[in-house]
N, CA, C and O atoms as a Tinker XYZ file with bonds, in Angstrom:
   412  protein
     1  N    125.818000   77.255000   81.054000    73     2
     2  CA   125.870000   76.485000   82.263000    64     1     3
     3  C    124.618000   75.637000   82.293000    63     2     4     5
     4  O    123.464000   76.063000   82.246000    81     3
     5  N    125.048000   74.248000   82.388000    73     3     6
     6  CA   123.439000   73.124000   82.549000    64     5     7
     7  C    123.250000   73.753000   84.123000    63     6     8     9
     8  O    123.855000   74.545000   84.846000    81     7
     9  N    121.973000   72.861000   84.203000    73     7    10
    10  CA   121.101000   72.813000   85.088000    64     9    11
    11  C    120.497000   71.286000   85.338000    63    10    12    13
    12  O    120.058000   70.596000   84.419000    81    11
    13  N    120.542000   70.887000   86.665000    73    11    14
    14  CA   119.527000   69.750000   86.634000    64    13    15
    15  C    118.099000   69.820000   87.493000    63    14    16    17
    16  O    117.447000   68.918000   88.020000    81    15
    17  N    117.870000   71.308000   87.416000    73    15    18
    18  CA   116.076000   71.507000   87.766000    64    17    19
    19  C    116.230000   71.931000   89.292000    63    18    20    21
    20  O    115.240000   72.391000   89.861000    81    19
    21  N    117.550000   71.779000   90.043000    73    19    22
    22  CA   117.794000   72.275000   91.648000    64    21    23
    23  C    117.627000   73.305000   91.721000    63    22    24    25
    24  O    117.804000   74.013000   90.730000    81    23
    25  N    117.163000   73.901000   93.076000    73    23    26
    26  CA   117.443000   75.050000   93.497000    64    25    27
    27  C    118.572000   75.615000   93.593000    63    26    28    29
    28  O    118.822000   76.797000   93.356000    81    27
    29  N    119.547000   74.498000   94.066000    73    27    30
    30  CA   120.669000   74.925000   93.858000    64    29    31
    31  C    121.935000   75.329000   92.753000    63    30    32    33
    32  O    122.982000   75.972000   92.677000    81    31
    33  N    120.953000   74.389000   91.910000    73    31    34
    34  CA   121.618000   74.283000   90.484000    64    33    35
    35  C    120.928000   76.016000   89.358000    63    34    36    37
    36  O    121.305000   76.539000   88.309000    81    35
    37  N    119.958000   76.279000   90.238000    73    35    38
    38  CA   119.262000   77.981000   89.200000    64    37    39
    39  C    120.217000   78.993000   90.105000    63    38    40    41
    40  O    120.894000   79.880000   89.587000    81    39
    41  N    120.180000   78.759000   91.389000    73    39    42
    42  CA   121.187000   79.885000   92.136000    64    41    43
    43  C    122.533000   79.900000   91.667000    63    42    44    45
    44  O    123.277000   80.866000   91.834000    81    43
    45  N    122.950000   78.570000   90.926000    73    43    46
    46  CA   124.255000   78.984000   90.414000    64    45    47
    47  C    124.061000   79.402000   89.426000    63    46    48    49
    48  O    125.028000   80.128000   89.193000    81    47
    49  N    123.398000   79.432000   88.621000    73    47    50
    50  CA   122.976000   80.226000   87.266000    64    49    51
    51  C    122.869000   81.528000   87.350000    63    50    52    53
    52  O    123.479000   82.252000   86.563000    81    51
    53  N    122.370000   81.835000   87.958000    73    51    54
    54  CA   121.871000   83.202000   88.833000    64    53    55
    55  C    123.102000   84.070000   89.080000    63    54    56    57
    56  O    123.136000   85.300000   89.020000    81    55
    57  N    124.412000   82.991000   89.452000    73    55    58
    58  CA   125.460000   83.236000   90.502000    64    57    59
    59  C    126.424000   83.716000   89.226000    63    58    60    61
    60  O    127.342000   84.448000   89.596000    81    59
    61  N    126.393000   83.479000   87.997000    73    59    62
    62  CA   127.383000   82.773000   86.779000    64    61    63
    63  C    126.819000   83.831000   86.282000    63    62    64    65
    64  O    127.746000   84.641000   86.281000    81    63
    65  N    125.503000   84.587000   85.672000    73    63    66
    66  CA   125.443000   85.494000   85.513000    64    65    67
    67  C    125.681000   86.729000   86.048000    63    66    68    69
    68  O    126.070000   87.634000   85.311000    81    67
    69  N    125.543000   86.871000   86.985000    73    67    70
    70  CA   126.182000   88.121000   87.615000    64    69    71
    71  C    127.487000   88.083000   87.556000    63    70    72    73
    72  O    127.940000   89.116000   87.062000    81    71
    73  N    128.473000   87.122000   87.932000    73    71    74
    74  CA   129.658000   87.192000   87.331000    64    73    75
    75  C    130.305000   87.623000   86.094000    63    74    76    77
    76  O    131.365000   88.234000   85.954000    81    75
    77  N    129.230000   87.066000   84.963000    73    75    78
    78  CA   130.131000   86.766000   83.580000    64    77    79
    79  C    129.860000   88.823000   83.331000    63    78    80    81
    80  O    130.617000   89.585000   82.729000    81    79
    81  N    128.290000   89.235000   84.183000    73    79    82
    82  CA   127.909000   90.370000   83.485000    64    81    83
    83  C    129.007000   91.663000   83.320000    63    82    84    85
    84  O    129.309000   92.098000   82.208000    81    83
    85  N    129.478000   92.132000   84.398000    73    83    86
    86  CA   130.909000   93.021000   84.558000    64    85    87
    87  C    131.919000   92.712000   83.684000    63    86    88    89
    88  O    132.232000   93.740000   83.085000    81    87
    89  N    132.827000   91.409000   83.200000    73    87    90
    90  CA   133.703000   91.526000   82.389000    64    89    91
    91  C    133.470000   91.693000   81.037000    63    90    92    93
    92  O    134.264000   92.182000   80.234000    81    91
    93  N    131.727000   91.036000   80.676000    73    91    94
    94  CA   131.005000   91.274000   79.714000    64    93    95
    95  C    130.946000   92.562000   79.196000    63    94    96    97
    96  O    131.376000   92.838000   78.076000    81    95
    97  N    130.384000   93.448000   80.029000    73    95    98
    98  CA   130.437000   95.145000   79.984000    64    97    99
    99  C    131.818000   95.633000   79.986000    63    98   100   101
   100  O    131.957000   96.747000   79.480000    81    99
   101  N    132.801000   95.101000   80.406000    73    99   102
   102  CA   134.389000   96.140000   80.676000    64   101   103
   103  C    134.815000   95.471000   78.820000    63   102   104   105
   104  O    135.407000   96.229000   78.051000    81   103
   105  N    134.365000   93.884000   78.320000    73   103   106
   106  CA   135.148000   93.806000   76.465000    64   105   107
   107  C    133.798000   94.865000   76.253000    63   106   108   109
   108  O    134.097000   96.059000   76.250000    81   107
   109  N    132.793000   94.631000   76.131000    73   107   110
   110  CA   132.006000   95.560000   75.184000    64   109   111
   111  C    132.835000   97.426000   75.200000    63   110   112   113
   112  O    133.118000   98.087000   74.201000    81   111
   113  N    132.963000   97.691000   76.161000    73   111   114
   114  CA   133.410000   98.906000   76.336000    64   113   115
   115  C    134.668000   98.908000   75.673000    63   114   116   117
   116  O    134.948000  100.017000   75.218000    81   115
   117  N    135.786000   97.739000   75.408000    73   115   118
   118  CA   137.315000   97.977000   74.917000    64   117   119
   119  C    136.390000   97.413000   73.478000    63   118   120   121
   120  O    137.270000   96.629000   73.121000    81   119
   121  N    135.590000   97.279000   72.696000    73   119   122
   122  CA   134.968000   97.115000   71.629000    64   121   123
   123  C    135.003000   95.634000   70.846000    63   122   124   125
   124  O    134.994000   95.363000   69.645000    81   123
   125  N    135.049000   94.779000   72.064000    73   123   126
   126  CA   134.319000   93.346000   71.670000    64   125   127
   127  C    133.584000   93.275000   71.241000    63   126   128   129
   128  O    132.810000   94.232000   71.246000    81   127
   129  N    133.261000   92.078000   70.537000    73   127   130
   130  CA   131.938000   91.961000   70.142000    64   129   131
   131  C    130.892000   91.795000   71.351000    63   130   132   133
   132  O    131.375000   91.025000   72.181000    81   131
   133  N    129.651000   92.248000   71.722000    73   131   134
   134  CA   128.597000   91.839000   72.546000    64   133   135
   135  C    128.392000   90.179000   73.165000    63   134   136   137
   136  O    128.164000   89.240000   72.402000    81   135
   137  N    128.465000   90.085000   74.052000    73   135   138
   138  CA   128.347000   88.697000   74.901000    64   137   139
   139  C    126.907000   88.862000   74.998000    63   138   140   141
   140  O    126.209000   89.863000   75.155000    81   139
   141  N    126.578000   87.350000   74.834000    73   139   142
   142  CA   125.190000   87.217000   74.558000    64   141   143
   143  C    124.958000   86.076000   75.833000    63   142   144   145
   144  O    125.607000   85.030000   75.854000    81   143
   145  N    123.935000   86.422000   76.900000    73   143   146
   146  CA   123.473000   85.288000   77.424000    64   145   147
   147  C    122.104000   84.141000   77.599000    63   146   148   149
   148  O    121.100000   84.518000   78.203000    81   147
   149  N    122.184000   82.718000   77.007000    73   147   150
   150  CA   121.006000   82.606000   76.581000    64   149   151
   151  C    120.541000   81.206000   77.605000    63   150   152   153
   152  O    121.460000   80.395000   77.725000    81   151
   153  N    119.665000   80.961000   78.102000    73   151   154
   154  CA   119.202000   79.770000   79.235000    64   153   155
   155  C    118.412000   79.263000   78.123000    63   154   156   157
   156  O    117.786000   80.043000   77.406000    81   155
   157  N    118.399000   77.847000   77.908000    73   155   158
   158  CA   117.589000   77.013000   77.487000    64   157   159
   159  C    117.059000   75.351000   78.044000    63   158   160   161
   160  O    117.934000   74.889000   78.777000    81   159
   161  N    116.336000   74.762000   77.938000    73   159   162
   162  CA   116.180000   73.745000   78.462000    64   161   163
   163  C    116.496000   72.617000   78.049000    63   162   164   165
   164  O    115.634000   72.522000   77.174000    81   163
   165  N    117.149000   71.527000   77.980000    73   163   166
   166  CA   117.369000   70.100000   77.739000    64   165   167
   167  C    118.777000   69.553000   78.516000    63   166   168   169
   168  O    119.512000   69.885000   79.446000    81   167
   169  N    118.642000   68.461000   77.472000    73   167   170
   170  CA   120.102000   67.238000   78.272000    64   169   171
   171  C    121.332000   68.483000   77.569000    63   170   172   173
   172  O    121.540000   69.070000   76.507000    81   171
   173  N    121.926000   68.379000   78.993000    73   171   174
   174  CA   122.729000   69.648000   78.679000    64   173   175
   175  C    123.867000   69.221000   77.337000    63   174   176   177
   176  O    124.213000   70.355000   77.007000    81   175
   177  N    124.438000   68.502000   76.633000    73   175   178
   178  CA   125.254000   68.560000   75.526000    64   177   179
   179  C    124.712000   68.761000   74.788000    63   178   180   181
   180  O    125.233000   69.542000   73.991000    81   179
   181  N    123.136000   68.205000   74.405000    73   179   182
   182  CA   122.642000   68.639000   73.102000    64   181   183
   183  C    122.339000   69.671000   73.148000    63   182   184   185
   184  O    122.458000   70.117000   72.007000    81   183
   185  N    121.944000   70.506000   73.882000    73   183   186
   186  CA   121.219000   71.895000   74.135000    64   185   187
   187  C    122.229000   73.230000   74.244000    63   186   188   189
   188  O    122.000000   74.428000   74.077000    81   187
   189  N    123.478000   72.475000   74.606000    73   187   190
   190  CA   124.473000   73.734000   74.006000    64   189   191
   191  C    125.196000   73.690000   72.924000    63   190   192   193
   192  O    125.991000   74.566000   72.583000    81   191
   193  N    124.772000   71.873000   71.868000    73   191   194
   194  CA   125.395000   72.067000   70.822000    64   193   195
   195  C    124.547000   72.760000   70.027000    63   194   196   197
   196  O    124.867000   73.454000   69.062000    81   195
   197  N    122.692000   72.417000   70.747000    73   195   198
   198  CA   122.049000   72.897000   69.467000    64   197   199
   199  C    121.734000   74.932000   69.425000    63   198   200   201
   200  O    120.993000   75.511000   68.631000    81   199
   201  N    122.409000   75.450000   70.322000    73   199   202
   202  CA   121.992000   76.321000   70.959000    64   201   203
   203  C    123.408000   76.770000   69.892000    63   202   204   205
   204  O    123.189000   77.440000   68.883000    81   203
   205  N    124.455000   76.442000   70.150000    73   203   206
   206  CA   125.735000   77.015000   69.315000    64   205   207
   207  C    125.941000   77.208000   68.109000    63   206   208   209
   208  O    126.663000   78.051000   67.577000    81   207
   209  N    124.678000   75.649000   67.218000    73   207   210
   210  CA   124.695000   75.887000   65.576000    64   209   211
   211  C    123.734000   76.787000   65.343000    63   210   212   213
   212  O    123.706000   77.525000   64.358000    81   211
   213  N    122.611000   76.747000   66.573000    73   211   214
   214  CA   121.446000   78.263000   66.367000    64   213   215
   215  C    121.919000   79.441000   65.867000    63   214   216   217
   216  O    121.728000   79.764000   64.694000    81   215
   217  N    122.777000   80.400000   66.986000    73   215   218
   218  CA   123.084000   81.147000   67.031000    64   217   219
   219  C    124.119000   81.843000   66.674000    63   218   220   221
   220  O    124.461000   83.022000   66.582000    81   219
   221  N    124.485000   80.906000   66.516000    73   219   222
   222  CA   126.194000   81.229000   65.638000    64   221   223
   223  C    127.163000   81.630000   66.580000    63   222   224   225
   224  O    127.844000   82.628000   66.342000    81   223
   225  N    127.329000   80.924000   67.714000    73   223   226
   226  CA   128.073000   81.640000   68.849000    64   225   227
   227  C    129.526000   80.985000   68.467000    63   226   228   229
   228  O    129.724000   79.913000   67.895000    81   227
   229  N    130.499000   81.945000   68.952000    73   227   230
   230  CA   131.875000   81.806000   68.540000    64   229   231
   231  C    132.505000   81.118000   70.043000    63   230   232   233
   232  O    133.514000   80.461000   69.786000    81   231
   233  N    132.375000   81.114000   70.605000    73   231   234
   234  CA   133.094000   80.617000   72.033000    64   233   235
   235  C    131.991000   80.584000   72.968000    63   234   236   237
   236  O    131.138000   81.407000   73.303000    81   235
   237  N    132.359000   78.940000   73.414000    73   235   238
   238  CA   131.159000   78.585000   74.586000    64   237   239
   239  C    132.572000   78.295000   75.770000    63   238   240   241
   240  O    133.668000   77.741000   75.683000    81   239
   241  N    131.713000   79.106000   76.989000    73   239   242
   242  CA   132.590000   78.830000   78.367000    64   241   243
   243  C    131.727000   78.091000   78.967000    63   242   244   245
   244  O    130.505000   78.195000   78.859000    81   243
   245  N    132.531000   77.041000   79.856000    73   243   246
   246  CA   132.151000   75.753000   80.732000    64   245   247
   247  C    132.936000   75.828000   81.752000    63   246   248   249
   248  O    133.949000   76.527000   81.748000    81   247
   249  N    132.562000   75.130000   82.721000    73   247   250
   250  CA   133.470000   74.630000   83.757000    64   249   251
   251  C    134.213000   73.607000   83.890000    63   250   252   253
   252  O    134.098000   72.673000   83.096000    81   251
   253  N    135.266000   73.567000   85.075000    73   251   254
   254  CA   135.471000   72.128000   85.010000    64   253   255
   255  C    134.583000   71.385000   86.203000    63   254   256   257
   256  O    135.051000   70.394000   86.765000    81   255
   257  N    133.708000   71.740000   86.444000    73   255   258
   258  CA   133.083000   71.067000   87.582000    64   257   259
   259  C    132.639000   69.743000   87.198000    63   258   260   261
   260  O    131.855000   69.728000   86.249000    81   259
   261  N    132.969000   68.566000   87.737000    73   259   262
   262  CA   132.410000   67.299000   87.443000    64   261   263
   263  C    133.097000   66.618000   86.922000    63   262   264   265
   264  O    132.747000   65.456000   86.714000    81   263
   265  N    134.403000   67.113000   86.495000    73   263   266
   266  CA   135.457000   66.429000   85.690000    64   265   267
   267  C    136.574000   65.554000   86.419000    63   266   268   269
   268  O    137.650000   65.150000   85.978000    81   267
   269  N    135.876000   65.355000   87.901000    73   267   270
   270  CA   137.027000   64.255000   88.764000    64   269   271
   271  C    136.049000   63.483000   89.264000    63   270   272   273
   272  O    136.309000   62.333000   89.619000    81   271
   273  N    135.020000   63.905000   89.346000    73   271   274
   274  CA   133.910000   62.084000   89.942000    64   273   275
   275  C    133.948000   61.148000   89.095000    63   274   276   277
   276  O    134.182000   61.304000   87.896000    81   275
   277  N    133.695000   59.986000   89.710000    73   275   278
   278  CA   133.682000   58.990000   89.228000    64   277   279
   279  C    132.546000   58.917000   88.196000    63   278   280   281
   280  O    132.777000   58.529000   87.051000    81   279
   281  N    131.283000   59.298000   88.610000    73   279   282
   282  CA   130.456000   59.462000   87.455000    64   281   283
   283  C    130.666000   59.369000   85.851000    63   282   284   285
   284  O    130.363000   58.668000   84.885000    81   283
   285  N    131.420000   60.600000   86.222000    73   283   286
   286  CA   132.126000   61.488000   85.306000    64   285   287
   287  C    132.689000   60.854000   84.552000    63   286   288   289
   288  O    132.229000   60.962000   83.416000    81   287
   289  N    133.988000   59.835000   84.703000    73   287   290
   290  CA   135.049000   59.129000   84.364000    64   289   291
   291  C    134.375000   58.053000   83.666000    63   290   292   293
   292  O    134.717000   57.510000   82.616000    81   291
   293  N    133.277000   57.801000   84.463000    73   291   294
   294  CA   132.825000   56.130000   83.147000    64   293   295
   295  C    131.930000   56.642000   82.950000    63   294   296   297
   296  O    131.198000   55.672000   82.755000    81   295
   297  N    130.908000   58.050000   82.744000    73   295   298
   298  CA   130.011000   58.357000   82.216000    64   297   299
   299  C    130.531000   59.341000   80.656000    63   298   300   301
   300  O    129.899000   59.488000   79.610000    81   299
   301  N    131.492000   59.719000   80.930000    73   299   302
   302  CA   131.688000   60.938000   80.424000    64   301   303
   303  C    130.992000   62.207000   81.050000    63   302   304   305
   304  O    129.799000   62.287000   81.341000    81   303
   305  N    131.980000   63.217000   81.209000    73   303   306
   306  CA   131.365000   64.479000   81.838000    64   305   307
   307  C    130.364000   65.665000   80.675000    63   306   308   309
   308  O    130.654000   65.560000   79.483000    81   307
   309  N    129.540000   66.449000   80.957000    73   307   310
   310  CA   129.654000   67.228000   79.823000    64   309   311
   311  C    130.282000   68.035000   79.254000    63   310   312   313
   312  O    129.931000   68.411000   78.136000    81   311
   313  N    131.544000   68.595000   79.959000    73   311   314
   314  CA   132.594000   69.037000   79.954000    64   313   315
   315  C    133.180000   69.180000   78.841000    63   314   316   317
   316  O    133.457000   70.052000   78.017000    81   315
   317  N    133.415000   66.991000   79.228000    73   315   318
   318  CA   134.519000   66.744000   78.131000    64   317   319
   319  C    133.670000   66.284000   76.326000    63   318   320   321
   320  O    134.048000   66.172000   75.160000    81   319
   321  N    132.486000   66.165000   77.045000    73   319   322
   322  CA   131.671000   65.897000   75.667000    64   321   323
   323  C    131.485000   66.845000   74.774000    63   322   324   325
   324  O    131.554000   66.748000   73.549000    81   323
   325  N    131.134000   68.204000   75.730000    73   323   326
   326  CA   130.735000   69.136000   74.692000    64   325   327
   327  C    131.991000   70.051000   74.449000    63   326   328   329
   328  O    131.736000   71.058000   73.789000    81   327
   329  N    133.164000   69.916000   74.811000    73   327   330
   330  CA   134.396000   70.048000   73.990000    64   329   331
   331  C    134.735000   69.292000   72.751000    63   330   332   333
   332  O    135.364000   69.787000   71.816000    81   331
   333  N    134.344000   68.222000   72.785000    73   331   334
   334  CA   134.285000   67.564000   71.321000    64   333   335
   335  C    133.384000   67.801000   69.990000    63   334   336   337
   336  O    133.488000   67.810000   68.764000    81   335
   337  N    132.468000   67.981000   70.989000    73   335   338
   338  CA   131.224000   68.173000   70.107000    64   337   339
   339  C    130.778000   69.340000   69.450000    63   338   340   341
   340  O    130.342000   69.332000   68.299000    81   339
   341  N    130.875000   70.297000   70.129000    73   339   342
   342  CA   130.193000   71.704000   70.217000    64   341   343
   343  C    131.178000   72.511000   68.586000    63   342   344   345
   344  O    132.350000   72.166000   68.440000    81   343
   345  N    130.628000   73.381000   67.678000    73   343   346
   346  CA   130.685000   73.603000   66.713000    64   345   347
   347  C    131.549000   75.238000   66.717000    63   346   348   349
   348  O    131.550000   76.101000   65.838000    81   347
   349  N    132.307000   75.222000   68.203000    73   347   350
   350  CA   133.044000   76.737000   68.421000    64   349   351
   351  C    134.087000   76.489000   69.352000    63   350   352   353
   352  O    134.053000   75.476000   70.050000    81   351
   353  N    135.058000   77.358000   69.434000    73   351   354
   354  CA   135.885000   76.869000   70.616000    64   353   355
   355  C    135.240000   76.736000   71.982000    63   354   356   357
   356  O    134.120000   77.109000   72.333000    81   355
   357  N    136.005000   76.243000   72.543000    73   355   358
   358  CA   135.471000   76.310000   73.934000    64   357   359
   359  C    136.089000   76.571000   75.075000    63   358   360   361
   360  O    136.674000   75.678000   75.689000    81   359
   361  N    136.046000   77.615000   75.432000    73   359   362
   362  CA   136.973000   77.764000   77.186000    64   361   363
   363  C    136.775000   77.260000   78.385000    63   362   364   365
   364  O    135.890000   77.709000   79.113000    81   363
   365  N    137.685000   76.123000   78.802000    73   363   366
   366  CA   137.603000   75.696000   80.436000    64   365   367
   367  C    137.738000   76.441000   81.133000    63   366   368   369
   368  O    138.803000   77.057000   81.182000    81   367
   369  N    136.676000   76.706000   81.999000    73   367   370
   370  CA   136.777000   77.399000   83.246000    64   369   371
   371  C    137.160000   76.799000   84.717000    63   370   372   373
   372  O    136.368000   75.939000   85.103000    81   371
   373  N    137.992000   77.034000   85.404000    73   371   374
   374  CA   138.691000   76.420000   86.630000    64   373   375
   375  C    137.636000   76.747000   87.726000    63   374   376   377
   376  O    137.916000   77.677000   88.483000    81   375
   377  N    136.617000   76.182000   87.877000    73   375   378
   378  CA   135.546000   76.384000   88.800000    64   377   379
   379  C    136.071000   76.028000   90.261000    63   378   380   381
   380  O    135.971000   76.870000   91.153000    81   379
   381  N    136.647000   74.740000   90.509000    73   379   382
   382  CA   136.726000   73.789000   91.473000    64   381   383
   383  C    137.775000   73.606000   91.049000    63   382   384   385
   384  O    138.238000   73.793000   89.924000    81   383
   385  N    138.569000   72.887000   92.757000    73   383   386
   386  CA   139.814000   72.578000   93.076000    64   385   387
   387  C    141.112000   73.706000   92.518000    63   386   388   389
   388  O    140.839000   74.882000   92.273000    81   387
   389  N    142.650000   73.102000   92.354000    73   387   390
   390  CA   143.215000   73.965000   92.145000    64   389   391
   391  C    143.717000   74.709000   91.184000    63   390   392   393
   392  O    143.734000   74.056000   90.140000    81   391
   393  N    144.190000   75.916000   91.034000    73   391   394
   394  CA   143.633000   77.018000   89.878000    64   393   395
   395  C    142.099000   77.459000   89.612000    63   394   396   397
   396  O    141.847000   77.950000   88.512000    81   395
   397  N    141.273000   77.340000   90.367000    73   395   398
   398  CA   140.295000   77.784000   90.545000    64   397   399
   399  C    139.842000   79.207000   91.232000    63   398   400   401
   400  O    139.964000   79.237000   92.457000    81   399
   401  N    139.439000   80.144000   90.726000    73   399   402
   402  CA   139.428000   81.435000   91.144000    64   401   403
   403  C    139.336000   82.012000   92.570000    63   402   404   405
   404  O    138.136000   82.228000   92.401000    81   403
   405  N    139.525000   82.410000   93.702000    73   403   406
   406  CA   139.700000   82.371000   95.041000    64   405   407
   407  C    139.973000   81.265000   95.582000    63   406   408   409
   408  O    139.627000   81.306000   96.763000    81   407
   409  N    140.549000   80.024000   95.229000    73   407   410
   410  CA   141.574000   78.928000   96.088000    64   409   411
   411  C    143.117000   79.110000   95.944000    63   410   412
   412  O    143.886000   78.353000   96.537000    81   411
């Protein structure tokens, strides 16, 4: 999960870990491999591509948050960038709007 240096933007970090931690622990227990969680700093596409050829991570989860502003649309989101880019599969997560987890 990027960050752009907010308070609000570390409380969701904060928020995303405690989440991911429980289903994390219930595969380790059915004998997944270990979920690894790692915070690093930069422009968020390069930093989870360079973070993915680091480590050798097999699946990066994202959201779809940001993927209907306008920004987004003539900026490109990181979303949709680092689905292209990134060197593992990648799972969309339904953060926002509908199919999104409690809507």
């Amino acid at each position: 999960m990027g960050t752009d240096g907010s308070e609000s933007s570390y409380r969701a970090v904060d928020r995303a870990a405690t989440v991911a931690r429980d289903p994390a622990d219930r595969a380790w227990g059915l004998g997944v491999a270990p979920v690894e969680t790692v915070a690093v700093e930069g422009e968020p596409v390069d930093a989870l591509s360079e973070t993915v050829k680091e480590r050798g991570i097999d699946l990066l989860v994202v959201s779809n948050r940001g993927l209907n502003s306008l920004a987004g649309r003539l900026l490109g989101s990181v979303t949709a960038t680092i689905s292209h880019k990134a060197a593992c599969d990648v799972l969309l997560v339904h953060t926002t709007g509908k199919g999104a987890a409690g809507s």
